[in-house]
N, C-alpha and C positions, 0 to 999 in steps of 0.2 A: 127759400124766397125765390119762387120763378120769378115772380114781374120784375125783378132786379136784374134777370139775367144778360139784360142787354146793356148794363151800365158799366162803367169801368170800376175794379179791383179798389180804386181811391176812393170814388163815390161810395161803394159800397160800404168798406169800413167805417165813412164817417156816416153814412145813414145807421150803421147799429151801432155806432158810439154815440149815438144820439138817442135810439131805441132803449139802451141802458141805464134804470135809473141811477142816478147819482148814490150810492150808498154810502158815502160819507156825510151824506147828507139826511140820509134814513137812519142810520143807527144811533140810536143817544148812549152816554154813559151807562155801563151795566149797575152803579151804583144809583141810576136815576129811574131805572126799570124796576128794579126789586125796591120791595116798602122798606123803608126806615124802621129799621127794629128787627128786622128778619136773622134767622141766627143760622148760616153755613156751618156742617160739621163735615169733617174727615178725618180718616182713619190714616195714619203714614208712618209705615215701620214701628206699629203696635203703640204707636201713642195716638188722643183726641186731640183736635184741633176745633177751637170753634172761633168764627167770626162772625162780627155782626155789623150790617149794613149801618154807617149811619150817614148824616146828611152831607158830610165831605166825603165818603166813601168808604172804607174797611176799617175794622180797630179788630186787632187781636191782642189779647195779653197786654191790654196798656198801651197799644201803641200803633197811632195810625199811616195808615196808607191809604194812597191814593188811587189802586186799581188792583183788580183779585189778583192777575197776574205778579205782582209785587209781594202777593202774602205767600201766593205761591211759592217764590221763588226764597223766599225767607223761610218757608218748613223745608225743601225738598235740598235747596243751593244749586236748582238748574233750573235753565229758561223751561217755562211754563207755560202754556194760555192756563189762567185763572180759572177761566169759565169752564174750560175743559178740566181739569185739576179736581174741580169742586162740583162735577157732574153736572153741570145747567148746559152744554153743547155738546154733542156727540160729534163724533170721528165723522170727518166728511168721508162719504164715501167712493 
């Protein structure tokens, strides 16, 4: 940003904190992005896992949750991203 270069360090920061959209504000529930009815499967330590979307958010085996991350953490018993877990985001790099 040259035409900033003559403002100060404070102005500066809040001019790109301002530039930044708001992502909490951008991103919806991952249960509200994929269609209702869609069926996640994984493979973990030689057993299937399937999950399926529905309109409050995951059910596996009977029994629902409220965000991938939480099914994850019920096959594996470690914190997970969900999405990461069950391949829909890749490894930032």
């Amino acid at each position: 940003m040259q035409e900033a270069r003559g403002l100060s360090s404070a102005v500066r920061r809040a001019l790109k904190a301002e530039a930044k959209p708001d992502t909490a504000m951008i991103k919806a529930p991952l249960s509200s992005t994929l269609p209702k009815g869609t069926q996640l499967v994984r493979e973990w330590n030689g057993r299937i896992y399937r999950v399926n979307v529905t309109s409050d958010g995951f059910e596996m085996g009977g029994q629902s949750f409220s965000s991938l991350s939480a099914v994850a953490k019920r096959i594996t018993g470690a914190e997970w991203s969900g999405p990461r877990f069950f391949g829909l985001k890749k490894r930032a790099a």
